[in-house]
N, C-alpha and C positions, 0 to 999 in steps of 0.2 A: 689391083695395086701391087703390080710384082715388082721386087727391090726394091721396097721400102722396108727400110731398118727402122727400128724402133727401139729406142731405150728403154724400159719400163723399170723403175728403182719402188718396188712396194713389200712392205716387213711384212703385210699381212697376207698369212698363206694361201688364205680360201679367194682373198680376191684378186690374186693376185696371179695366180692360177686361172679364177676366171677370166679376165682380160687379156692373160697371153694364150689362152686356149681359144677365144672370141675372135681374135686379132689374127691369128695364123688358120681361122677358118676362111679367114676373110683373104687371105694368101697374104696378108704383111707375115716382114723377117724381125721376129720379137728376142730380145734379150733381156732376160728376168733379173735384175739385182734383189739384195733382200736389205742392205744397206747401205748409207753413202758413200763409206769407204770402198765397199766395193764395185759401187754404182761411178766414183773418181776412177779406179782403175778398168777397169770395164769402156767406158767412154776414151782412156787415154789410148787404147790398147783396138781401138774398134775406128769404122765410120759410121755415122747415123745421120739420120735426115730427120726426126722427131724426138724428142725427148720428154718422158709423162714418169713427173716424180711426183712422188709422197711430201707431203712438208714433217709430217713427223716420222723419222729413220731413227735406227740402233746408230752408233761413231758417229757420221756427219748428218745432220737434219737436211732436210728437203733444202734450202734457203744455201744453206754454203754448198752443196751439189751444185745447185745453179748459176753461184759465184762463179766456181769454179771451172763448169761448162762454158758460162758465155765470155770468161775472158780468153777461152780456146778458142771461142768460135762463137760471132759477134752474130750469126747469121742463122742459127741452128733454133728451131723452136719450139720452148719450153714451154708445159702445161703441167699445172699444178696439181693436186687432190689434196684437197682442202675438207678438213670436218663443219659438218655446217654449223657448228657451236663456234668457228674460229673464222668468224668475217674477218678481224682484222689480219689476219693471216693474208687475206686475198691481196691485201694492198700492199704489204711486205714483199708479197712475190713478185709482184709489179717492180716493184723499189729493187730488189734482188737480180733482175734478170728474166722473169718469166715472161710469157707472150700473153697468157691465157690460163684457166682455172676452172676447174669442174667439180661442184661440193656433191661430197658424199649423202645418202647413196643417189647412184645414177645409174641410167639406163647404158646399155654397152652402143644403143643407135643414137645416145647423144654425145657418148665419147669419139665415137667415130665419125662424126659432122662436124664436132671440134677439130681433130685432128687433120678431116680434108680440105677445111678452108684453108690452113696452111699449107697444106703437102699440092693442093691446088697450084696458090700461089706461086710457092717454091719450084713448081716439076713444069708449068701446062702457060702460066701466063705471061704473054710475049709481049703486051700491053703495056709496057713499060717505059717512063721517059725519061726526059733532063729538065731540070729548070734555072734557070739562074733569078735567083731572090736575093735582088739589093746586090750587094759584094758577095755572096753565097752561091755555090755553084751543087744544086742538089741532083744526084745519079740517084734514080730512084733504082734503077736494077742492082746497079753495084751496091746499092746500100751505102752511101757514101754524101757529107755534108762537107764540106771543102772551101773556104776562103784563103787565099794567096796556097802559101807551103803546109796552110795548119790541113789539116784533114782528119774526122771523125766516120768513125766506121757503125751504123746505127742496125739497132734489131730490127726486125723484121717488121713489127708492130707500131715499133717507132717512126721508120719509114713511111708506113701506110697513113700513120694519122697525118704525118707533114706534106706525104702525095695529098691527098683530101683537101689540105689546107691550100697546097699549091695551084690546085686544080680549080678553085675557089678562092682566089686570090682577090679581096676587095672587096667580098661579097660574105655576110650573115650566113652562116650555119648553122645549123641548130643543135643542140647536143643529140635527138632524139635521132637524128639524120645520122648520125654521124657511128652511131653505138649500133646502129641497124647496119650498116653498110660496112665499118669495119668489126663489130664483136659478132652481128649477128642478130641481136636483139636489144634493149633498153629497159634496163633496173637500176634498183638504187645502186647496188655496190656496181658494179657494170660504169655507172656515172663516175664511181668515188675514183675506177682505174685508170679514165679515161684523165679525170687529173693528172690523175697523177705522172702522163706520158706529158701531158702539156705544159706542166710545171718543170719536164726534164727539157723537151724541144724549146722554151723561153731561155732553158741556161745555154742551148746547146748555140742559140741565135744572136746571145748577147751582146755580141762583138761587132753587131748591124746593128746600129742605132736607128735607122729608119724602117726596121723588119722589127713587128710587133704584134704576135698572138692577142686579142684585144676581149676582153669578156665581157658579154653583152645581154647584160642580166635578163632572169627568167628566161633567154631565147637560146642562147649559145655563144658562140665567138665567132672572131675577125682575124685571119690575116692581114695584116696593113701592110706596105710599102709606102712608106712616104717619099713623096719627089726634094 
């Protein structure tokens, strides 16, 4: 993985140390913050292709870091470190900006299959289309949701779950499907994030009355297009 940059914002010395020592064995280009502030200036001041914050930091907490990250850069993918005493956190980061999350402690070979499903995505996968949904004109590479002049620029994540849906358009999916293909795997909180992208893509589609996310109890959901 050569030139891959890496943000890493973590207060905590020993582990922190571990992971950018693990991560530049592995030939990534790692830059170590110890808090938000300096993980804001750090990021202004740099380019990076991953971003693996803390949610709890000294000046800015993990949460306003990512604020602040994805309104720079709507495209850049942010992974959490979450204490496993703080599930609700996981959904917060979701709701903030984050793509994905890994609760403490963790193995360094599961932080790094998190971070290559992204850096995959982002660097290697040419697979990429266009759809037009209803009056919606969706660039799945650009990252881009567009009806007449309006145009939204979507995360990475966000993206992924509306390709899925597009790609599957009219047809039952299942949540189980869906959490394996785009997280990876299928858990409870894994479910609770997956809402919570869907609950953003229903506001993001509002404006097409005939395009409708549809939930389809105990199984999953529907893209509809009504004629």
């Amino acid at each position: 993985m050569h030139d891959i940059n890496i943000l890493l914002v973590e207060d905590d010395e020993s582990l922190g140390y571990v992971i950018k020592d693990n991560l530049e064995l592995r030939e990534y280009e790692v830059q170590w913050c110890k808090d938000g502030q300096d993980g804001i200036n750090t990021y202004q001041s740099g380019i990076y292709d991953l971003c693996i914050l803390d949610v709890m930091l000294p000046k800015k907490d993990g949460f306003e870091l990512a604020e602040n990250i994805r309104s720079r850069d709507k495209n850049i993918p942010i992974l959490f470190l979450t204490a496993k005493s703080m599930q609700q956190d996981k959904l917060e980061g979701f709701r903030r900006g984050g793509d994905d999350y890994i609760t403490k402690p963790f193995s360094m070979d599961e932080l790094v299959y998190r971070m290559e499903v992204f850096l995959k995505r982002r660097t290697t996968d040419k697979h990429r289309g266009t759809y037009q949904l209803g009056g919606y004109f969706f660039d799945y590479n650009g990252l881009k949701l567009s009806m007449d002049s309006d145009e939204r620029v979507l995360t990475q994540k966000e993206a992924d779950v509306l390709k899925y849906f597009a790609d599957n358009l009219g047809q039952v999916v299942k949540r189980k499907s869906i959490l394996k293909s785009i997280w990876g795997e299928n858990d409870y909180f894994m479910g609770r994030s997956l809402d919570v992208f869907i609950s953003k893509l229903r506001k993001y589609l509002k404006a097409e009355p005939r395009l409708e996310i549809i939930n389809i109890h105990g199984v999953g959901f529907k893209l509809n297009l009504r004629d």
